[in-house]
VEXDREN-2710 file (C-alpha; in Angstrom, 1 decimal):
% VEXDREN-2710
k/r/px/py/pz
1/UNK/-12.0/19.7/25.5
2/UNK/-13.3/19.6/22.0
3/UNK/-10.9/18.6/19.4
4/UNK/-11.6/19.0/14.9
5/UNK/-9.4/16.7/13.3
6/UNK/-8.3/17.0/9.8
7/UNK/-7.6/13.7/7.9
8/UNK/-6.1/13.9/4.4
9/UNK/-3.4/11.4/4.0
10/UNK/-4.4/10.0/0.5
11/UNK/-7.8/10.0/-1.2
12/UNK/-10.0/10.2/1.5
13/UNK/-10.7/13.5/2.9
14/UNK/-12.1/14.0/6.4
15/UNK/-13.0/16.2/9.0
16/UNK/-14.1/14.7/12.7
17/UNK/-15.3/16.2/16.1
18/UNK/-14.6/14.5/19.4
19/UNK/-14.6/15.7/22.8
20/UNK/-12.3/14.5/25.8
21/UNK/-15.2/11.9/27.0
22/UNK/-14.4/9.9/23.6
23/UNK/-18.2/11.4/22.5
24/UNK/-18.0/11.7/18.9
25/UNK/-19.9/15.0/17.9
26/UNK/-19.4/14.8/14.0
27/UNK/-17.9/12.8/11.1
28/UNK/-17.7/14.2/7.9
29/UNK/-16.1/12.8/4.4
30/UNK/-15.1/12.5/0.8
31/UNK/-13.4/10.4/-1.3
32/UNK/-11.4/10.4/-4.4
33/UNK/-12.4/8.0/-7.0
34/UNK/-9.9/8.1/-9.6
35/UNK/-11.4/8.0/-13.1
36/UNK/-8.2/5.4/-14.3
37/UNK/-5.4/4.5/-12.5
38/UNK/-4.4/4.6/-9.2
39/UNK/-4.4/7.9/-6.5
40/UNK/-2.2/10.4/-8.0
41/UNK/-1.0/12.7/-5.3
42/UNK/-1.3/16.0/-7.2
43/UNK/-5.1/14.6/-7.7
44/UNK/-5.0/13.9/-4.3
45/UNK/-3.9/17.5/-2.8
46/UNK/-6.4/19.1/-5.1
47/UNK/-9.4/17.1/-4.1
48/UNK/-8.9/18.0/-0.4
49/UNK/-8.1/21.7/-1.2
50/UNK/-11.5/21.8/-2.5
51/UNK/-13.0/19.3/0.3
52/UNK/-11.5/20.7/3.6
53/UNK/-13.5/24.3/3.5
54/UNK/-16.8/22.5/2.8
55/UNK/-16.1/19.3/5.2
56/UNK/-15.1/22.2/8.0
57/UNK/-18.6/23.7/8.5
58/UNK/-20.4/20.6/7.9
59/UNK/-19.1/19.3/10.8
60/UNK/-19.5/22.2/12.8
61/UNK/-22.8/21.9/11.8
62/UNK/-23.3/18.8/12.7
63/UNK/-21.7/18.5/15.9
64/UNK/-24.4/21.4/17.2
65/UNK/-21.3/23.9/17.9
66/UNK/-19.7/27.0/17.3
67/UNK/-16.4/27.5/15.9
68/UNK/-15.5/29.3/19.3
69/UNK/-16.2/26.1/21.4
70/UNK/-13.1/24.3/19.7
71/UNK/-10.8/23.8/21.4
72/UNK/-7.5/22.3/19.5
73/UNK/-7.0/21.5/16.0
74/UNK/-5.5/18.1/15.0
75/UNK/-4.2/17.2/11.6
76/UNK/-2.5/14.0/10.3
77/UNK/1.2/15.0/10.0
78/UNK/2.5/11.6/8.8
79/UNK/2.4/9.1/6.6
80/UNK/1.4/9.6/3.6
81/UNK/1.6/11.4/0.0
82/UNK/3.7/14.4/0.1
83/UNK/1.4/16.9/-1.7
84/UNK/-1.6/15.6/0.3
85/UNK/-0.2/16.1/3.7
86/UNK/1.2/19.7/2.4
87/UNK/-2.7/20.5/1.7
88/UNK/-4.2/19.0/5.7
89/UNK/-1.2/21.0/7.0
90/UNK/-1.7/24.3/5.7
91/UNK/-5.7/24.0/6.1
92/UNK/-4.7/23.2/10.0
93/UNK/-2.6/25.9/10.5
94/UNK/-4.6/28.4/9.0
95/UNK/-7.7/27.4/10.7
96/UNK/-5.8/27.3/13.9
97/UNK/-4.6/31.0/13.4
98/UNK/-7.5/32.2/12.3
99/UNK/-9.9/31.2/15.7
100/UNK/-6.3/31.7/18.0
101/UNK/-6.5/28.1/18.9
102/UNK/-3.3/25.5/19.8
103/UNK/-2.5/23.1/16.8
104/UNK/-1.4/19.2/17.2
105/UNK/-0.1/17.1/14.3
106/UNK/-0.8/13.4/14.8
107/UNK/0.5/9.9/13.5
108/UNK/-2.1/8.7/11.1
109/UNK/-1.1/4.9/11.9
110/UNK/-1.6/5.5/16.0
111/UNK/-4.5/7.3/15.1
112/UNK/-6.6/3.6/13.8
113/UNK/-5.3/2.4/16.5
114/UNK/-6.7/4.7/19.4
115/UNK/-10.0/5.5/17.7
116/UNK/-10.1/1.2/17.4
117/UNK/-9.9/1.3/21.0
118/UNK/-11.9/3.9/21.7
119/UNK/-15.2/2.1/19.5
120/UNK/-14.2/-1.4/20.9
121/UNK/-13.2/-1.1/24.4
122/UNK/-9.9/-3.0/23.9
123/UNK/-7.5/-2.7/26.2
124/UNK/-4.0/-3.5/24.8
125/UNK/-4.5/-5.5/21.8
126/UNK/-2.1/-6.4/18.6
127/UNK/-3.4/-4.9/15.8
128/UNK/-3.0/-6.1/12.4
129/UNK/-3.4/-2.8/10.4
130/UNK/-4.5/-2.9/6.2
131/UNK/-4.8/-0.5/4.1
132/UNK/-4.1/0.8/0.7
133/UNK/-0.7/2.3/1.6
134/UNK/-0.3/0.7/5.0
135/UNK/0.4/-2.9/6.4
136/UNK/1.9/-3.4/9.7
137/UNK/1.1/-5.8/12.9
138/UNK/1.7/-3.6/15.7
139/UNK/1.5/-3.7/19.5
140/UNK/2.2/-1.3/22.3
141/UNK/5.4/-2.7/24.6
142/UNK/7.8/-0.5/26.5
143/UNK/6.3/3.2/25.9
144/UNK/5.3/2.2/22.4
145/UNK/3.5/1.0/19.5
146/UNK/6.4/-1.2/17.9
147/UNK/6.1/-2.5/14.4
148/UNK/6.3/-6.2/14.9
149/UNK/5.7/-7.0/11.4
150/UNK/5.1/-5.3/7.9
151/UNK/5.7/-5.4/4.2
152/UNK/8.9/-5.2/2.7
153/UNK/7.3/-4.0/-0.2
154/UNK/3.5/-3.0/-1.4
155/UNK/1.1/-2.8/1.2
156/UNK/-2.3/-5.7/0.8
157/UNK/-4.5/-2.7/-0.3
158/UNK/-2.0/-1.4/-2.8
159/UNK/-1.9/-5.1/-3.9
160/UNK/-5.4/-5.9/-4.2
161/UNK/-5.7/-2.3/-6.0
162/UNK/-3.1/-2.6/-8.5
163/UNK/-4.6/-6.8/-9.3
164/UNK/-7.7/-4.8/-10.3
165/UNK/-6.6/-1.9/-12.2
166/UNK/-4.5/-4.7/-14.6
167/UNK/-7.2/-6.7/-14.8
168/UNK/-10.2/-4.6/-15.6
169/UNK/-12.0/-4.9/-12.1
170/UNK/-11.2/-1.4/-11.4
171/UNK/-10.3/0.8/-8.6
172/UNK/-10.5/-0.2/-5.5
173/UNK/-9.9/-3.7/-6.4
174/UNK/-10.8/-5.2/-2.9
175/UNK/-14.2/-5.3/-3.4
176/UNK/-14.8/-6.9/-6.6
177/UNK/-11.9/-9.4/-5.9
178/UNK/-13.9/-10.4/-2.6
179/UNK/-16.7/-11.1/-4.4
180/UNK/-15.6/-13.1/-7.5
181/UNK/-13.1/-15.3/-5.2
182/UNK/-16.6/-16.9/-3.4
183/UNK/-16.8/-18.4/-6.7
184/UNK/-13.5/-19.5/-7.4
185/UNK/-11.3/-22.2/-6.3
186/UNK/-7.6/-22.7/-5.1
187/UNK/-4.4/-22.1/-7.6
188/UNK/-1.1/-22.4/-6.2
189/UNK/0.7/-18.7/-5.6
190/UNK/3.6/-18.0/-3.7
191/UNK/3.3/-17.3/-0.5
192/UNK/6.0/-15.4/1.3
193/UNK/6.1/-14.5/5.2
194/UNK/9.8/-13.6/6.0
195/UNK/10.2/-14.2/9.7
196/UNK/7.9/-11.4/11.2
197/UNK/7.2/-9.8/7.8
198/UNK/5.1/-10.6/4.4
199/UNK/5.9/-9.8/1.2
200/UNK/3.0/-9.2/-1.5
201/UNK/5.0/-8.4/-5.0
202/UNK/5.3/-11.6/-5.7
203/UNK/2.1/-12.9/-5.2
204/UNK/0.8/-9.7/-7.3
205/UNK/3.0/-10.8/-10.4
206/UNK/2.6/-14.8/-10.3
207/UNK/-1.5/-13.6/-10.1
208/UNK/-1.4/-10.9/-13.3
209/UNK/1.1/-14.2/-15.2
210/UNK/-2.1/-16.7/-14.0
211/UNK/-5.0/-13.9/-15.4
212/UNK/-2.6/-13.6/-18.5
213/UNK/-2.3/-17.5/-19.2
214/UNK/-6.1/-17.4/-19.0
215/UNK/-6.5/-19.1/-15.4
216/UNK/-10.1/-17.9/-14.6
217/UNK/-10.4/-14.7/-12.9
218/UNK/-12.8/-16.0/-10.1
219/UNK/-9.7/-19.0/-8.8
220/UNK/-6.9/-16.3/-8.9
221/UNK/-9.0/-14.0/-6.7
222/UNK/-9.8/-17.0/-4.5
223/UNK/-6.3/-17.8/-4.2
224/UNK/-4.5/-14.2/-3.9
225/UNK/-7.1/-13.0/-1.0
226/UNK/-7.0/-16.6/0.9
227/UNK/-2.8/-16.5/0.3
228/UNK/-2.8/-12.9/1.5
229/UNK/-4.7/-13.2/4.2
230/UNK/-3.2/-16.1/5.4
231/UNK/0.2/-14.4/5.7
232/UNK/-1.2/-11.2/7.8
233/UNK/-2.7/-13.5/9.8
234/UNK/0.0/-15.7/10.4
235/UNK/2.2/-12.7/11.3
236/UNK/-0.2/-11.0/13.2
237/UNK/-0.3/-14.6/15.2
238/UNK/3.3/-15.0/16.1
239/UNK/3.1/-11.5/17.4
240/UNK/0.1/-12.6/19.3
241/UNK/2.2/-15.3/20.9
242/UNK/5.4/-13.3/20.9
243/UNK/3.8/-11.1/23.1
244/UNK/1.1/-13.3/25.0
245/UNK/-1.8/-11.0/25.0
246/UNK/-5.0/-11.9/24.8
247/UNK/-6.3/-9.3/22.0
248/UNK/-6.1/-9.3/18.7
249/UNK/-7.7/-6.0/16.9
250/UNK/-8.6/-5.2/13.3
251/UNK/-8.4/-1.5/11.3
252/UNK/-7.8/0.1/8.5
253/UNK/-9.9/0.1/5.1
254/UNK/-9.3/-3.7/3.8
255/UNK/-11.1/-4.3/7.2
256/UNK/-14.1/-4.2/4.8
257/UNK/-13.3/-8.0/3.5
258/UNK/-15.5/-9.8/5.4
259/UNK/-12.8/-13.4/4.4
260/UNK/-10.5/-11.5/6.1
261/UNK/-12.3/-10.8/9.5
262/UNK/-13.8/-14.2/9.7
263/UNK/-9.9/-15.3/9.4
264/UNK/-8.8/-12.9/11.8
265/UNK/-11.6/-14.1/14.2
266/UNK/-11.1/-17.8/14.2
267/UNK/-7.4/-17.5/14.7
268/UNK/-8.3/-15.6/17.8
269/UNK/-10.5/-17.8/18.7
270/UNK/-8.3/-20.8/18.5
271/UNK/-5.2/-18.7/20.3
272/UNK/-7.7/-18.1/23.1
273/UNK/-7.7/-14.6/22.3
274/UNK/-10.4/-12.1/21.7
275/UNK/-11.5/-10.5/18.8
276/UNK/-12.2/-6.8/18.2
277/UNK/-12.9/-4.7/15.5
278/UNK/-14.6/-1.1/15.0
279/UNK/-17.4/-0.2/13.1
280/UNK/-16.7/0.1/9.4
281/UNK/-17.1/3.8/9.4
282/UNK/-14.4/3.7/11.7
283/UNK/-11.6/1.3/9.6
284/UNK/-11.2/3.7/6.8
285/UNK/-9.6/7.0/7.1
286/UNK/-11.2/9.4/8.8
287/UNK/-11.2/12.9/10.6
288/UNK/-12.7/11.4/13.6
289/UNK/-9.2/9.4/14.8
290/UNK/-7.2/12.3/14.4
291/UNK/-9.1/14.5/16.3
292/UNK/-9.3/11.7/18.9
293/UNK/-5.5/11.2/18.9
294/UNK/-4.8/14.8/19.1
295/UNK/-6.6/15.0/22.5
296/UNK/-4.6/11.8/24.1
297/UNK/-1.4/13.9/23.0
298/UNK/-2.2/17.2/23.8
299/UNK/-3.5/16.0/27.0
300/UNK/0.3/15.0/28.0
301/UNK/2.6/16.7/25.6
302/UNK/0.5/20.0/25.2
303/UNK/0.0/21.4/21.6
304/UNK/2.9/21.9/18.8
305/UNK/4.7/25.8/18.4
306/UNK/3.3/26.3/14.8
307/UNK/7.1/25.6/13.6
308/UNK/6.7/22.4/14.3
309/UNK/3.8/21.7/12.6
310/UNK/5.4/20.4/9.0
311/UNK/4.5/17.2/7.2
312/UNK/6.4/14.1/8.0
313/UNK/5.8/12.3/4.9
314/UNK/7.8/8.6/6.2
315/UNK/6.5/9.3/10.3
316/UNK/7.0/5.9/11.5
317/UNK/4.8/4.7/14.2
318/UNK/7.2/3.3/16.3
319/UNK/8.9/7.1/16.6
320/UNK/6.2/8.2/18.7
321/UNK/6.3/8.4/22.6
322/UNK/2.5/6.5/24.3
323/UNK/2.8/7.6/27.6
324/UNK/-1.1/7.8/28.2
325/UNK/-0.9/3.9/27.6
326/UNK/-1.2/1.5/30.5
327/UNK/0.6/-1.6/29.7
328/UNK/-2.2/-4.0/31.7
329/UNK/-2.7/-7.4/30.1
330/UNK/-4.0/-10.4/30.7
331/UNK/-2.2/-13.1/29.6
332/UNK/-3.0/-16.1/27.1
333/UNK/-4.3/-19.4/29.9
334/UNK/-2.6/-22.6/27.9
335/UNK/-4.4/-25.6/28.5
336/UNK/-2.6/-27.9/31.0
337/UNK/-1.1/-30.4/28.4
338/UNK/1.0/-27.9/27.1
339/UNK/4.2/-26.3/27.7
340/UNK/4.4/-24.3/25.3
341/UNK/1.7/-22.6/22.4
342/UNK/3.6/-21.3/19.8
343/UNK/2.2/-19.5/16.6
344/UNK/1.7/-22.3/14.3
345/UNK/2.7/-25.0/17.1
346/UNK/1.4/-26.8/20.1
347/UNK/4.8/-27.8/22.2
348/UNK/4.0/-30.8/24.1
349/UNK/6.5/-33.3/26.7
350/UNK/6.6/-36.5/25.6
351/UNK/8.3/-39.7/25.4
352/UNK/10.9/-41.0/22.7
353/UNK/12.3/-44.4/23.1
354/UNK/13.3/-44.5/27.1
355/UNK/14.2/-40.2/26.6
356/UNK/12.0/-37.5/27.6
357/UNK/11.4/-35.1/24.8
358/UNK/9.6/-32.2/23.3
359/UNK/7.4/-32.8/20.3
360/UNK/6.5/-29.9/18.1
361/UNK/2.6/-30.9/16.6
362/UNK/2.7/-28.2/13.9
363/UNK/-1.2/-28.5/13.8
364/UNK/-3.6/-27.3/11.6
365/UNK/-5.2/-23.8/11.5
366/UNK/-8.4/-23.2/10.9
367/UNK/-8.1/-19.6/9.3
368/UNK/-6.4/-21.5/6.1
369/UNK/-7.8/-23.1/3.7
370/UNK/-6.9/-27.1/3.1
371/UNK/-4.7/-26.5/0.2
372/UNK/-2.6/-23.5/1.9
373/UNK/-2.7/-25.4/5.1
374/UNK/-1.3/-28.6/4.0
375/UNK/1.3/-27.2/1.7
376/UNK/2.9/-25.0/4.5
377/UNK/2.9/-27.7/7.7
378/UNK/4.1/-30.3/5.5
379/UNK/6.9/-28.4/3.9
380/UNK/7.7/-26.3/7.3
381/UNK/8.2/-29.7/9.3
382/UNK/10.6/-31.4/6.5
383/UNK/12.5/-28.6/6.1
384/UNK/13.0/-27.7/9.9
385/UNK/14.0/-31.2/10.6
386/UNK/17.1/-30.8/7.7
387/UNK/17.8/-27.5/9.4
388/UNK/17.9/-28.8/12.6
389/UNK/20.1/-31.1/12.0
390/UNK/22.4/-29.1/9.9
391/UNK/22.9/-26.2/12.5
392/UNK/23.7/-29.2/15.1
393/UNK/26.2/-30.3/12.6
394/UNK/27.7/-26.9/12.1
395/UNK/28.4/-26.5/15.8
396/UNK/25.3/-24.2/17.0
397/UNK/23.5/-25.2/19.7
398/UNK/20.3/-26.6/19.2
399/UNK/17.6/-29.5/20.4
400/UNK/19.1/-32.9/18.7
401/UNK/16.8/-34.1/16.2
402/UNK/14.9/-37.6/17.4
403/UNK/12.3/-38.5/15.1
404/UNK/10.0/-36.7/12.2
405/UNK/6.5/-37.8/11.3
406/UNK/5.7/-36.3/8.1
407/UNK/2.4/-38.0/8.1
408/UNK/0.7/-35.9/11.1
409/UNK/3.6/-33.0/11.0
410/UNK/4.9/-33.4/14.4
411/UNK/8.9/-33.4/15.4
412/UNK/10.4/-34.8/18.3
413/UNK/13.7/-33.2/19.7
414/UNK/15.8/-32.6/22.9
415/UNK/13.8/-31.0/25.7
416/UNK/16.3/-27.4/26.6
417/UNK/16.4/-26.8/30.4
418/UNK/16.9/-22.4/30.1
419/UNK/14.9/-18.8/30.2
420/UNK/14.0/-17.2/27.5
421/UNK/16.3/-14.5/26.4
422/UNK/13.4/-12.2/26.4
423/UNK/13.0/-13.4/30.2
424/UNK/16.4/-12.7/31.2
425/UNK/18.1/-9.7/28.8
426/UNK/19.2/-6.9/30.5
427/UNK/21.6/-3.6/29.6
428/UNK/24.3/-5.6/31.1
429/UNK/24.0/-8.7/28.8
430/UNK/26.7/-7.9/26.7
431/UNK/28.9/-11.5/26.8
432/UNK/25.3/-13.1/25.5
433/UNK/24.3/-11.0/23.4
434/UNK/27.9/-10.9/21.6
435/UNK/27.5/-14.9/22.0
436/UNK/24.7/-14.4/20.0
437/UNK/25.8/-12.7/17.3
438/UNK/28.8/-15.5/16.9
439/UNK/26.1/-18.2/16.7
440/UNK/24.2/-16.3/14.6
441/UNK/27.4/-15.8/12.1
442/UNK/27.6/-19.7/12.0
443/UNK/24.0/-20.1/11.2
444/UNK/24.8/-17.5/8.3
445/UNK/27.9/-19.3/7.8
446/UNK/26.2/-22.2/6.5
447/UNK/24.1/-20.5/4.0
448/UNK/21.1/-21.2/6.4
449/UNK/18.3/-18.6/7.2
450/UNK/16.7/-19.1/11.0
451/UNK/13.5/-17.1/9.7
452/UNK/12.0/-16.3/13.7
453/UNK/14.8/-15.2/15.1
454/UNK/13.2/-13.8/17.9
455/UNK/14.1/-12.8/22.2
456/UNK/11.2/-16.1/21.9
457/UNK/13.3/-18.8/20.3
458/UNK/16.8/-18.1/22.0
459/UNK/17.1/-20.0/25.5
460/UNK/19.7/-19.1/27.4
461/UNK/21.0/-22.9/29.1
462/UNK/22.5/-23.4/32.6
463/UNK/26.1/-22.7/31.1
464/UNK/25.1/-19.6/30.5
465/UNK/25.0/-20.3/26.3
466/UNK/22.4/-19.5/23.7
467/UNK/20.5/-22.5/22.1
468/UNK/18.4/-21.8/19.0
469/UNK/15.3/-22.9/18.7
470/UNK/12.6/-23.2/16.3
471/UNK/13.7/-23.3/12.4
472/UNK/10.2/-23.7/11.3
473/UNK/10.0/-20.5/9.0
474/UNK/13.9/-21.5/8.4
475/UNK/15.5/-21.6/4.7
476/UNK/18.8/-22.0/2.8
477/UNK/19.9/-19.0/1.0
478/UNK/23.3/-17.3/0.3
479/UNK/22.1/-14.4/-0.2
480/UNK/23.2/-11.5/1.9
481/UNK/19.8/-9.3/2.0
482/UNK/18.0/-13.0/3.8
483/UNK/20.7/-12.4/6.5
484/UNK/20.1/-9.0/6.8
485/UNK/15.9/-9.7/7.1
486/UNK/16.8/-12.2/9.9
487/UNK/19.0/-10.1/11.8
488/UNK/15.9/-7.5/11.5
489/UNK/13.8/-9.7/13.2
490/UNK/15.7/-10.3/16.1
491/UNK/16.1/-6.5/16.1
492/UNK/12.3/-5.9/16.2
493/UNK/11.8/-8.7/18.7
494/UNK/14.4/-6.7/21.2
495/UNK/12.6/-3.2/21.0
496/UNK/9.4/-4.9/22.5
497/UNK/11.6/-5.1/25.8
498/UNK/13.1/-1.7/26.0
499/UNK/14.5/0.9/23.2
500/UNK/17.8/1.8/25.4
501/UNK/17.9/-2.4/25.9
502/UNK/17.2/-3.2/22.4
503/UNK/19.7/-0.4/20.9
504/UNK/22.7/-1.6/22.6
505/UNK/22.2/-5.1/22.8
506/UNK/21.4/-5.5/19.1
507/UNK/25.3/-3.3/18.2
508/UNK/26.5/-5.7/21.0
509/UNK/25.0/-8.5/18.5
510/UNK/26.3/-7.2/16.0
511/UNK/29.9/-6.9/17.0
512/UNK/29.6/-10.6/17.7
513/UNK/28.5/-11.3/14.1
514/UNK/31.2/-10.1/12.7
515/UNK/30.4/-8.4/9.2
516/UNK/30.7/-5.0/8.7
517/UNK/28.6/-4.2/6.2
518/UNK/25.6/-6.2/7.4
519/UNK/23.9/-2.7/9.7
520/UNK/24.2/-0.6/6.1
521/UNK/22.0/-3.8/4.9
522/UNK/19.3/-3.9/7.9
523/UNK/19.0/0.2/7.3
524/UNK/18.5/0.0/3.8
525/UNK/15.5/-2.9/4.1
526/UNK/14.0/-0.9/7.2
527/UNK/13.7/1.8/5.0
528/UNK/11.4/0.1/2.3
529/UNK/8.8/-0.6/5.1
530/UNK/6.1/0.6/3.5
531/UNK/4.7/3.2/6.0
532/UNK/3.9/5.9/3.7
533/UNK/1.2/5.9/1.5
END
């Protein structure tokens, strides 16, 4: 089968030819520069209105075939801007009609995701996905690719964009930032991960205050691109060990920054994890991925009835059904001195006094720079020891605190005899899972967020009781929306074992919890995930 996808999502326009084999027959492009400003989307539509009927037979022409040897049209459905997708869509179905051939409409996300497979030879990697409009960390569990992390408000391409449009470097900003920031040093800048999920708006504003105050350019973009990078990759690691495999894979256009692969790569390298990542050509947008993923659908779900074939301008990736996915994996080896390897962790059994314990060596990482690095285990371990002890004191159960050494970050607690709710959940779990919710109310209760509440860091003991574990990305906060973000997290963490599972377990939770307003909350920030272009 040979498949002509049509890619058109924002400002890149593109038109790719792949057959069945994964051979790719042509790739053919053109993007939008913007003259000031960012990508308008009327500017957008008209650019590939005029691009699409030249890109078409270029490719044709390239590829060394006749439009009668096609045999399916693919076209990114969703995300992206409205007007845009309006434009790929219509182009699809008319060249469909026109050479009587079956149309597919493809997720643009999946679609970086499969072609990054298809160039690297990954198997079932998590993906840490940037782009202008896009930031997610996803990996495929139970039938699909779920969103284990993303931003809660700009995406890093948007970010980096919008720091160079204020400041004169133009558009896109990535590029010039990249290379200024190898002659700059570090300036402190916020730096916001919220349990599985980063936030970049602030970071974007305390940067344009610092260019404003007269802070030289080349330290803020030193500090914004190692700050931003740090939190996708810290993210992108807890996923990693959230889900113990062994690949880590890298797409979408701020794939370009060479900081941000070598990041990438080391903290692969020192999860014991390899590292993939497509040629460049590849990252960016591109028709070649969306023919590519309109083969792996058609070839189970057939093509769409032409009714079906509007734009879903918010098409979230975790809607979509993977059955041509085998979930093999191989899973991370720890070394033998450790029980655990936790994302920014090394759990080890030791000794206290005459007690067996845990102690949790919040070691360095070698993606972050000193200055990030320092600031973040220092502040992590003092803070988690306060939480741990306040949540003991509030009646939650939790390790008892034994000892903190704030001089090589390291925490020694109770050692927890239990599975791992993510071991042991079933559809039947409701009496935990209400349990839960109850502890998690008494966290709340205390004006203290957990930050990771993950299926990870709740052991079920030999009574049969949650314990909560790991406060390290903990905070105190009264403020409704941070209990709603933590709640979200354990949501997340639940649809990696099973979408009927997850569903019912997580109302079960929240029956348990107690607060009726609280699901309106966790709808509203789902739906700011910033998915579309």
């Amino acid at each position: 089968m040979i498949s002509l996808g049509i890619e058109g999502t924002a400002e890149k326009t593109g038109v790719g030819i792949v057959d069945s084999d994964g051979n790719i027959l042509a790739m053919a492009g053109k993007q939008l520069f913007p003259e000031k400003g960012g990508i308008h989307p009327r500017i957008a539509a008209e650019h590939h209105a005029e691009w699409i009927p030249k890109l078409i037979p270029q490719a044709i022409d390239e590829a060394g075939i006749g439009y009668d040897d096609i045999d399916l049209i693919s076209f990114s459905q969703g995300p992206g801007l409205g007007p845009a997708l309006r434009v790929v869509a219509t182009s699809a179905r008319s060249l469909a009609l026109s050479l009587n051939k079956p149309i597919i409409g493809v997720n643009h996300c999946i679609g970086h995701v499969e072609v990054g497979k298809l160039d690297t030879g990954a198997i079932n990697p998590v993906t840490l996905y940037v782009s202008g409009g896009n930031s997610q960390v996803l990996a495929f569990e139970s039938g699909r690719y779920r969103i284990f992390g993303e931003t809660l408000d700009i995406a890093i391409g948007n970010c980096l964009d919008h720091f160079g449009r204020e400041t004169g470097l133009g558009h896109p900003g990535g590029p010039a930032i990249e290379k200024l920031a190898k002659e700059g040093s570090y300036i402190d800048l916020p730096y916001s991960v919220k349990g599985m999920d980063f936030s970049f708006s602030g970071l974007l504003s305390a940067s344009l205050r610092e260019y404003e105050k007269g802070t030289p350019i080349e330290d803020i973009c030193y500090s914004l691109q190692e700050t931003a990078f740090s939190m996708l990759v810290e993210v992108t690691e807890r996923a990693l060990s959230h889900t113990q495999k062994d690949e880590v894979m890298l797409c979408g256009g701020v794939s370009a920054n060479g900081r941000l692969r070598e990041m990438l790569n080391v903290m692969a390298d020192e999860q014991g994890a390899k590292f993939y990542m497509p040629e460049m050509k590849l990252c960016g947008d591109n028709g070649v991925m969306i023919a590519w993923l309109g083969i792996l659908m058609n070839s189970v779900n057939g093509p769409l009835d032409m009714e079906d074939t509007g734009i879903i301008q918010r098409f979230r990736t975790d809607e979509v059904e993977i059955p041509w996915v085998d979930n093999q994996k191989t899973y991370l080896k720890l070394p033998e001195r450790l029980i655990a390897k936790g994302a920014e962790s090394n759990i080890i059994e030791g000794n206290y006094l005459d007690k067996k314990v845990i102690l949790k060596d919040r070691i360095s990482k070698g993606y972050r720079i000193r200055e990030i690095d320092n600031k973040i285990r220092k502040a992590r371990t003092k803070l988690e020891a306060k939480l741990l002890s306040d949540v003991k004191n509030g009646g939650v159960l939790s390790p008892i605190l034994y000892d903190v050494n704030l001089d090589e970050n390291v925490i020694a607690m109770e050692k927890i005899n239990g599975s791992m709710v993510k071991d042991i959940i079933t559809i039947e779990s409701d009496d935990l899972a209400y349990r839960i919710g109850q502890e998690i109310a008494k966290i709340h209760g205390q004006n203290i967020i957990h930050g990771d509440i993950t299926t990870s860091n709740i052991l079920v003991n030999k009574d049969g009781n949650p314990v909560f574990l790991d406060f390290g990305l903990g905070r105190y906060s009264d403020l409704f929306e941070d209990k709603a973000v933590d709640l979200l997290v354990l949501k997340k963490s639940l649809q990696s074992i099973d979408q009927k599972i997850a569903n019912h377990i997580f109302d079960i939770v929240l029956k348990g919890y107690g607060e009726k307003n609280i699901l309106k909350k966790i709808k509203e920030i789902e739906l700011r995930g910033r998915y579309t272009h």
